[in-house]
C-alpha positions as CSV (number, residue, x, y, z in Angstrom):
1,X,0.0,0.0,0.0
2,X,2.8,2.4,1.1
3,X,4.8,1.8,-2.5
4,X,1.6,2.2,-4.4
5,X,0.6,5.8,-2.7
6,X,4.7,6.4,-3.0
7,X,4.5,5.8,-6.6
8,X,1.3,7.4,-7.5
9,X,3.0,10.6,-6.0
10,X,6.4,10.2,-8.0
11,X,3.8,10.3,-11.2
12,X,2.2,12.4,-10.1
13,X,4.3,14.6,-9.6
14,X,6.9,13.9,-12.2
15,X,4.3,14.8,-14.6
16,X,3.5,18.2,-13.6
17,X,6.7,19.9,-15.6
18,X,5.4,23.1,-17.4
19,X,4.0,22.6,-20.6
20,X,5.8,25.1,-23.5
21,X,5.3,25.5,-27.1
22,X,8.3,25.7,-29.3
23,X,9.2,29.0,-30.6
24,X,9.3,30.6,-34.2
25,X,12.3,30.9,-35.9
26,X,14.0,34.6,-35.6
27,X,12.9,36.4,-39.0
28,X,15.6,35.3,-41.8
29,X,17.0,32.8,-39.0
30,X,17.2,28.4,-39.4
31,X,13.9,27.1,-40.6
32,X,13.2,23.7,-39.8
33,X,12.6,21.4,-42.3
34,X,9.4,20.6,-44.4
35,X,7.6,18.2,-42.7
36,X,8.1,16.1,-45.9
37,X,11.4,16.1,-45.6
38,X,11.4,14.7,-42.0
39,X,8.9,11.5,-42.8
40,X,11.3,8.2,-42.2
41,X,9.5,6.5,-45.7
42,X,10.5,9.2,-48.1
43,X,12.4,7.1,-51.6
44,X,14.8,8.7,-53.1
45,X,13.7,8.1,-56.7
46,X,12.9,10.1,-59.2
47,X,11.0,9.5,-62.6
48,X,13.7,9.8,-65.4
49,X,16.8,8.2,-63.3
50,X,18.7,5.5,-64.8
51,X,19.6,1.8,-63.6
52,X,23.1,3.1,-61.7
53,X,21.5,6.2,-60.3
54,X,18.1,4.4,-58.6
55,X,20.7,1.4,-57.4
56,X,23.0,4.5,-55.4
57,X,19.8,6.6,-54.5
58,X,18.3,2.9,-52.9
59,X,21.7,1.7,-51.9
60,X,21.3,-1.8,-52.9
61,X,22.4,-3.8,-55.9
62,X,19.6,-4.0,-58.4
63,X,18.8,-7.1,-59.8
64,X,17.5,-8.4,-63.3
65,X,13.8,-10.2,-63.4
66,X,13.1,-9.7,-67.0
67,X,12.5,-7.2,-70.2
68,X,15.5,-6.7,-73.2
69,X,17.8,-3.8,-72.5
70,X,16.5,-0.4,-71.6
71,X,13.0,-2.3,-71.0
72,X,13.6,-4.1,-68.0
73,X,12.1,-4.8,-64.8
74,X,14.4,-4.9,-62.2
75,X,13.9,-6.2,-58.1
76,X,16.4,-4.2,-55.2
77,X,16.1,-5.8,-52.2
78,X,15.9,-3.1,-49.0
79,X,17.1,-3.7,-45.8
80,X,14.2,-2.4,-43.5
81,X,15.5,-3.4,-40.1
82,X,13.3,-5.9,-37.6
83,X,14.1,-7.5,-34.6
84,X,17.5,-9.3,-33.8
85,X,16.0,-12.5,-34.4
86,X,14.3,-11.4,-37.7
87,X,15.9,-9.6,-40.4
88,X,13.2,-7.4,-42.6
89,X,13.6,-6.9,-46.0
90,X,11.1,-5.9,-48.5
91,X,10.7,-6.1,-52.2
92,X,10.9,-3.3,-54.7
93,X,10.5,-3.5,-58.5
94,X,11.5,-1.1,-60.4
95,X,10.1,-0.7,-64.2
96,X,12.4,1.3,-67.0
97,X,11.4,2.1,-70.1
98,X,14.0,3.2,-72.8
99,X,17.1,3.3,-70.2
100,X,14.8,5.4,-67.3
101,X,12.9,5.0,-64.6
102,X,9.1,4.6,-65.1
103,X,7.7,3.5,-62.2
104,X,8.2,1.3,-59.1
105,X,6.2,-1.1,-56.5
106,X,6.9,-2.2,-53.3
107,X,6.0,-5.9,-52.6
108,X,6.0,-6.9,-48.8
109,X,5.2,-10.5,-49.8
110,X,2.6,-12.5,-47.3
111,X,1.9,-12.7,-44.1
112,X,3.0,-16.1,-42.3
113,X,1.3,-15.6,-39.6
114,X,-1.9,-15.2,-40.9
115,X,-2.3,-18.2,-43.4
């Protein structure tokens, strides 16, 4: 009973720091960034890059599923973290279209443990 009321009161407590909004920038000062520019799924592709330059904006090798020269498909394979038991990696396809980038789609396969 004693460490319950004894914690209750440290929480209490604890949780009565002023509250305080953050403050404008001074006038021609640092901005902070877009909010865009802070989101932790932004790609860094663009429509119009080429094989070499969407492999070193990803990061990853790129590799070959299908389609002649300059109209391929190909698959980079992106590290996305998980556990320390688990390593996360998700699928993305990348279409080109005479030598440049025309479109890509994520694939994050199945579910396991839902089947």
């Amino acid at each position: 009973m004693v460490k319950a009321a004894a914690l209750a009161l440290v929480l209490i407590t604890g949780g009565s720091a002023p509250a305080s909004a953050q403050h404008l920038p001074p006038i021609g000062g640092p901005y902070p960034p877009p909010f865009t520019e802070t989101l932790s799924n932004n790609i860094p592709l663009v429509f119009g890059m080429g094989a070499d330059e969407a492999a070193q904006a990803l990061g990853v090798p790129l590799n070959h599923v299908r389609g002649r020269p300059g109209e391929e498909i190909f698959l980079a394979f992106r590290n996305v973290g998980g556990s320390g038991l688990f390593v996360k990696q998700d699928r993305l396809f990348l279409q080109f279209r005479k030598g440049r980038l025309a479109g890509w789609k994520g694939d994050w396969g199945h579910n396991w443990m839902w089947q």
